[in-house]
N, C-alpha and C positions, 0 to 999 in steps of 0.2 A: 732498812725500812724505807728509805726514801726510794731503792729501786723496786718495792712490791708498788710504793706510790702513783710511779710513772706506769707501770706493766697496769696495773688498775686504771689509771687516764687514756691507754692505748685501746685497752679492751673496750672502755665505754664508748668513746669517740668511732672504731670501729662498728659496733654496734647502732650505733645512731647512724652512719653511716650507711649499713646494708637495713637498718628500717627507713631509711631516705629513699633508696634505692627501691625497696619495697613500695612504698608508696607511691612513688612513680611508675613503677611498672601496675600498680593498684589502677591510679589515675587513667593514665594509659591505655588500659585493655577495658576499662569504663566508657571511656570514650571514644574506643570504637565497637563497642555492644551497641552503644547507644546511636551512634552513626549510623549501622547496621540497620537499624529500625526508624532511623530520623525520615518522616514521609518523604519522597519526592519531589520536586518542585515541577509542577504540571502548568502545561500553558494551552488557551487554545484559540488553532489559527484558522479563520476562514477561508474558503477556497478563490480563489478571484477568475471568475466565470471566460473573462476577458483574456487574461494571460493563459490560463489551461488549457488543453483538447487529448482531444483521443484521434490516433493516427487510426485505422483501420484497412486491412488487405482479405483479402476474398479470393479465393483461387478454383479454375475451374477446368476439366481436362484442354481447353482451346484458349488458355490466358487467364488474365486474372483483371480486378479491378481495384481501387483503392480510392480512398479520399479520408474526411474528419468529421466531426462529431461535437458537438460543445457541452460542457456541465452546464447543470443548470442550476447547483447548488452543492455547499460538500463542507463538512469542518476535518478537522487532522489537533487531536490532541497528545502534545510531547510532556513524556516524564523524562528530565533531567537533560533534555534538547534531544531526546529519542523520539519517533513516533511511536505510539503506545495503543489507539487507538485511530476509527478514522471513520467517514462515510460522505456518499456524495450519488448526487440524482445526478443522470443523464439525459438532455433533451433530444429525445429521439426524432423529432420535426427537424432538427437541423442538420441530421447526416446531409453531404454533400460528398462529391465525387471530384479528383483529379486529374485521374489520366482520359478522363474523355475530353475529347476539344467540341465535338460538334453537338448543339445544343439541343438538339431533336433527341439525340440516341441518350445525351447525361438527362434529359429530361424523363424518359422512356427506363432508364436504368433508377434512377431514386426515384418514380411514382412503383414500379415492383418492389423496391426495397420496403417502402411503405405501407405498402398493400398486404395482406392477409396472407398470402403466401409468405411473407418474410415478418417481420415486425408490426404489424399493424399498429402502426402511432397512432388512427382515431382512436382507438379502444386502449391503446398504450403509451399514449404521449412521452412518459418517464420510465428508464429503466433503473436499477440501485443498485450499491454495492455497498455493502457494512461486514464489517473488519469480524470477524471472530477472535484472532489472534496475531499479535505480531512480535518476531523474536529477533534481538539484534545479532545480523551474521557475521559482523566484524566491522572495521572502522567506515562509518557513511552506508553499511550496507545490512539488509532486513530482509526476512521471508516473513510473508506475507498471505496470510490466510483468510478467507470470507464468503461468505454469499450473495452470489450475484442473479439478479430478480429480474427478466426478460418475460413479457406477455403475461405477467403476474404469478411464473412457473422460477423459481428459487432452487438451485445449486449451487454446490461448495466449490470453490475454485480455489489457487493457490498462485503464489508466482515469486521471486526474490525482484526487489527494488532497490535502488538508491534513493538519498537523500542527503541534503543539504541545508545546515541554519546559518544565518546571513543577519546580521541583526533582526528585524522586525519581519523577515521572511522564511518560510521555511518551502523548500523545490523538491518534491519525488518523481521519480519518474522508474520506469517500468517499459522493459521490452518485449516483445514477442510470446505475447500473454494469450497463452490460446484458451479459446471455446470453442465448445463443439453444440451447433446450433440444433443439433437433432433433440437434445436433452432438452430444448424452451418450445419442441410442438415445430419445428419449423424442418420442415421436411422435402420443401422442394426442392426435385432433383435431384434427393439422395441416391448416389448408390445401395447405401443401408437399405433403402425401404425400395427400390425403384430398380431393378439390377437389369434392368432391360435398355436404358436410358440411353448407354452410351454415351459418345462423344458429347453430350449437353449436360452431362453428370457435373455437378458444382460439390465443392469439399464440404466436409462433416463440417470441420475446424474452420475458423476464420483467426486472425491474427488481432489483437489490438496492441500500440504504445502509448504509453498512458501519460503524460506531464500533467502534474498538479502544480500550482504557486498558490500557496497561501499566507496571508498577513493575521498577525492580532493587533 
C-alpha cells in the first residue's frame, strides 16, 4: 500500500513538473509572438547642412571636372537604429568646382553649370531626393531606393550605402552614385542626342558621394 502511495506522489509531482515546463514553454513562445509585433522604436534625425556635401565628378572625352554641392535641408528617420526612411533638398546655387585653380575658367565653368544648358538654378534653385524604399544589407550597411527630382523632372534611382549611430548622431554615406543627366532634359553635348560632337562629347552619367550627419 504504502508503495502504490509513493508511485502515486511520483506521477503527480512529475506531472506538475511537465505542466511547469509547459507553461513555460506557453510563456515563452507568447513572448515572442508578441515581440514579433512590439512597434519599433523610431527616431528622427535632422540633416546638419554644415557637416554634409555631395562630392560630385563629371567626365568628358578630354578630362573631367569635379567639386561639391551643399544640402540645403534633409531628415533620416531610424526604426530600431536602422535607417528606414529619409529625404533632403539640395542647393543647387552652391555647386562649386575643385580642380580648377584659375578663377576666370572655375568662374566660366559653374556660370554653364548653372545656366539652362545644365541645371538652371534660377528656375531650379533646389533639387530632392525622397527615399521609396530602404532594405538593411548586412551589418551598417543598406540599399537604398528613391526619387531623384532635377529641373522639376523625377526619376527612380538606386545605390547601397553605409551608415553609422553614434549616440545623438547618425552618418550615411554613399559612393559613386550615378546619374544619367540625359533623363532631367539636360542634353548638352550628348553623344545620345549629338553624335557628330566629338572630341567635346561630355558623359551621359555624372558621379555623386554623398555624406549625410544628422542629429535629433
Amino acid at each position: 500500500m504504502f508503495k502504490h502511495v509513493i508511485i502515486a506522489f511520483i506521477f503527480v509531482l512529475s506531472k506538475q513538473k511537465k505542466m511547469k515546463k509547459i507553461s513555460l514553454l506557453t510563456i515563452g513562445l507568447a513572448a515572442t509572438v508578441l515581440s514579433a509585433f512590439a512597434p519599433a522604436k523610431t527616431e528622427t534625425y535632422k540633416i546638419d547642412t554644415q557637416k554634409s556635401n555631395i562630392e560630385w565628378t563629371g567626365k568628358k572625352v578630354l578630362g573631367q571636372h569635379n567639386g561639391e554641392i551643399k544640402l540645403a535641408s534633409g531628415t533620416i528617420v531610424t526604426e530600431d537604429n536602422v535607417p528606414a526612411k529619409g529625404s533632403f533638398a539640395i542647393n543647387m546655387a552652391s555647386i562649386s568646382n575643385k580642380d580648377l585653380t584659375d578663377d576666370d575658367s572655375k568662374g566660366k565653368l559653374l556660370g554653364h553649370l548653372k545656366s539652362e544648358d545644365f541645371f538652371g538654378v534660377d528656375k531650379h534653385p533646389q533639387a530632392q531626393f525622397v527615399t521609396t524604399k530602404i532594405t538593411k544589407t548586412g551589418n551598417g550597411a543598406i540599399s537604398v531606393a528613391g526619387n531623384l527630382t532635377i529641373k522639376g523632372i523625377t526619376n527612380a534611382v538606386s545605390f547601397p550605402a553605409t551608415y553609422t549611430v553614434s549616440g545623438n548622431t547618425l552618418t550615411a554615406k554613399a559612393a559613386n552614385v550615378k546619374v544619367d543627366r540625359t533623363k532631367y532634359n539636360i542634353k548638352y553635348a550628348s553623344k545620345s542626342f549629338f553624335d557628330t560632337i566629338g572630341d567635346k562629347a561630355i558623359d551621359d552619367e555624372f558621379t555623386l558621394n554623398i555624406t549625410l550627419v544628422a542629429t535629433k
